[in-house]
C-alpha positions in Angstrom: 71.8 126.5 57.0 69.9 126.1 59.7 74.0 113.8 44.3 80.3 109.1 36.1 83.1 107.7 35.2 84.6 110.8 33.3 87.5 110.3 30.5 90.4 112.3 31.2 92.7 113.0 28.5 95.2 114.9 31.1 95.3 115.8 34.4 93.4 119.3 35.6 90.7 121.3 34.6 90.5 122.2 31.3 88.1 123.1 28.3 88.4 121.9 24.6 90.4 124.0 22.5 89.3 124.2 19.2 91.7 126.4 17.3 94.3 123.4 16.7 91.5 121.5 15.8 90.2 124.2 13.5 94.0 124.2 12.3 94.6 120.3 11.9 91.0 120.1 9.8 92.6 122.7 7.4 95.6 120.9 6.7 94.1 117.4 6.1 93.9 116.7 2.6 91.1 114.8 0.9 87.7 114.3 2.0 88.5 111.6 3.8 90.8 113.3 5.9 88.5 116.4 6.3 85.7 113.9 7.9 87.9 112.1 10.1 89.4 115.6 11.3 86.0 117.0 11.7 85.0 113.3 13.7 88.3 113.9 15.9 87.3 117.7 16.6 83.9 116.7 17.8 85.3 113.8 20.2 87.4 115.9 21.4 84.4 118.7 22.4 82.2 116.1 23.5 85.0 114.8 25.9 86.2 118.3 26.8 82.3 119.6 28.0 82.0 116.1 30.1 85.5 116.7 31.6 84.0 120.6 32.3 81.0 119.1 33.7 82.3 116.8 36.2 84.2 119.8 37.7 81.4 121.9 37.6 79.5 118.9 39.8 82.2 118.4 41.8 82.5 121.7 42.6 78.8 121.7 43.6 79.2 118.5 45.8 82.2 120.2 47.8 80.3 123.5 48.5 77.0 121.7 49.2 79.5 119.1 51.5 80.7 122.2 53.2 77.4 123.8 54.0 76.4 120.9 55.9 79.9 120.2 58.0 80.1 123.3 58.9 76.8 123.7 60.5 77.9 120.8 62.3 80.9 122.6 63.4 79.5 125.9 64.4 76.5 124.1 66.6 79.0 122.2 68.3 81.6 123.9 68.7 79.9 127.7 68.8 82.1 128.8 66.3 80.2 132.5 66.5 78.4 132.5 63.8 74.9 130.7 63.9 75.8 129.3 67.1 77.2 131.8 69.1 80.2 131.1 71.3 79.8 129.2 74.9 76.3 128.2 73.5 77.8 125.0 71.3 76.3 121.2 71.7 79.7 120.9 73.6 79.0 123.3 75.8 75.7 122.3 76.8 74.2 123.7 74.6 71.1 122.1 72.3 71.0 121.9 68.3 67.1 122.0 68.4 65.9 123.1 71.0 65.9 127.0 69.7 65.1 125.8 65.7 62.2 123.8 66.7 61.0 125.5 69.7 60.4 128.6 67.7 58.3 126.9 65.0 55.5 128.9 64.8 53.0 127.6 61.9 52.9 124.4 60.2 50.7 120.9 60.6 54.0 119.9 62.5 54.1 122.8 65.2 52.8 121.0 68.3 55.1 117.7 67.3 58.2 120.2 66.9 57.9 121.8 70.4 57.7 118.4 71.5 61.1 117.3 69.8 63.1 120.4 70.7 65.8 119.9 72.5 64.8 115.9 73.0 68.8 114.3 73.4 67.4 111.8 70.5 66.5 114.8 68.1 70.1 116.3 68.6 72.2 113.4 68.0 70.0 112.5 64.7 70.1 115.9 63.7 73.6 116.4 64.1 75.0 113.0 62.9 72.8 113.9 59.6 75.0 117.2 59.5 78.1 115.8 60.3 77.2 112.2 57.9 75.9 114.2 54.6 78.8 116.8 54.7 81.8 113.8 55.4 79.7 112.3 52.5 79.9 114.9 50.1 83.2 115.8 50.6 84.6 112.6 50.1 82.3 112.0 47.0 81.2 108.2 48.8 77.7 107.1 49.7 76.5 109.7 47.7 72.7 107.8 47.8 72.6 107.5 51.6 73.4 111.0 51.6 70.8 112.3 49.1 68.4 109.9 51.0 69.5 111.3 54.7 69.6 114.7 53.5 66.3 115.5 51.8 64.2 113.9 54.3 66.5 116.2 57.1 65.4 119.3 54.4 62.1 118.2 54.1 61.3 118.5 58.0 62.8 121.2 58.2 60.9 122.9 55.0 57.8 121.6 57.3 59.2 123.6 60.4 59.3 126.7 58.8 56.4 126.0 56.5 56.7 128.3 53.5 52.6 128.1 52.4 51.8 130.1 55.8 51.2 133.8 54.8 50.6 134.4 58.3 51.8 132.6 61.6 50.2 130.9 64.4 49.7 134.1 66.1 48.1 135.9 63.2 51.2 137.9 62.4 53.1 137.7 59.2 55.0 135.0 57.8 57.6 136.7 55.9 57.7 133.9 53.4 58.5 134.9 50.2 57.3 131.6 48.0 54.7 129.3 48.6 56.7 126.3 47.9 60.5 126.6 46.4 62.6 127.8 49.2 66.7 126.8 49.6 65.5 123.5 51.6 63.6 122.3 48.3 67.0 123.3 46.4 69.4 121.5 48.4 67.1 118.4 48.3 67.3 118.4 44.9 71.0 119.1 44.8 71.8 116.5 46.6 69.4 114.2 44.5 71.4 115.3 41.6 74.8 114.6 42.7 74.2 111.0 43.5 72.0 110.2 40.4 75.6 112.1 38.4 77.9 109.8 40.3 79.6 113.4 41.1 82.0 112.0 43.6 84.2 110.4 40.8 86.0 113.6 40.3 87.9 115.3 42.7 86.7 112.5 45.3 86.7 108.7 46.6 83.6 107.5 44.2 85.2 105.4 42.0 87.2 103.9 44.9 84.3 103.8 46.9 82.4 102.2 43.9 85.3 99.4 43.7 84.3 97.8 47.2 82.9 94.7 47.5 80.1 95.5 50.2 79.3 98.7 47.7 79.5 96.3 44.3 77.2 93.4 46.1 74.5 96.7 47.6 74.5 99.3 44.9 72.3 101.9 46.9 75.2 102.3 48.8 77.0 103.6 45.6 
């Protein structure tokens, strides 16, 4: 790169089976029995697509978690991927400077040049990587993070300004949508994980949820 308390019948991920269901409803005798089967069956659906839901969000959370950590990783360390190796924020190297200095179209472009490479503008930059992604994967402060992290996507939706059909120096843009690009998604990933309280599975949220600083100041649920 460059947001529920869930029932749990058992433990591990599993989907509602409906044949015994289908089975018990057939040997119930009496209306009465037929309607409280038939009640039973579709509690236990219900229950069955929340408990697939939660995984499916928490999934989502620990892939978007990991997106951001290891960015944080790879431009500090120069991991050899985005960041190549020797050229890591340990090493000397700077987080913005290359990202920013190369912006090339935008109302933001002159302001960007300014920033890159600014020690202030790598330590915010990078403690947003490092904070949303130990966020996420924990499944705590899931507001802060949706907070931290869209405005963090939105600058850097401004910095690569996807309207522009055509850069400062008159050649082409390259962008391929006017408006929705993967920093718009992740914003409104992240937005959705902590409005879906998706760090109560397979996380710390309902731990997190259970402390008295985070009872008394819900936005830092």
């Amino acid at each position: 790169m460059a947001v529920h308390e869930h029932p749990h019948r058992s433990s591990g991920f599993h989907l509602p089976s409906f044949r015994g269901k289908r089975t018990a409803s057939g040997t119930g005798s009496g209306t009465g029995s037929d309607t409280g089967s038939g009640t039973d069956t579709a509690v236990a659906a219900h229950d069955g697509t929340r408990t697939a839901q939660a995984y499916a969000l928490a999934s989502l959370r620990l892939l978007t978690g990991f997106v951001f950590l290891w960015a944080f990783l790879d431009k500090t360390f120069g991991l050899g991927y985005a960041t190549s190796s020797g050229k890591g924020w340990i090493d000397g190297g700077s987080p913005t400077k290359g990202f920013l200095g190369g912006v090339a179209g935008g109302p933001m472009e002159s302001t960007f040049h300014d920033w890159a490479g600014a020690a202030w503008a790598d330590w915010l930059f990078m403690l947003g990587l490092l904070g949303v992604g130990v966020a996420l994967i924990a499944g705590v402060a899931l507001r802060f993070a949706a907070l931290a992290g869209t405005l963090m996507m939105a600058l850097m939706w401004i910095a690569e300004w996807p309207p522009a059909r055509t850069l400062s120096d008159g050649s082409p843009s390259m962008s391929t949508n006017p408006f929705a690009d993967y920093h718009v998604v992740y914003a409104v990933v992240l937005i959705a994980l902590a409005v879906a309280s998706a760090g109560d599975t397979l996380g710390l949220g309902k731990v997190w949820a259970g402390l008295p600083v985070v009872r008394r100041s819900r936005w830092l649920r």
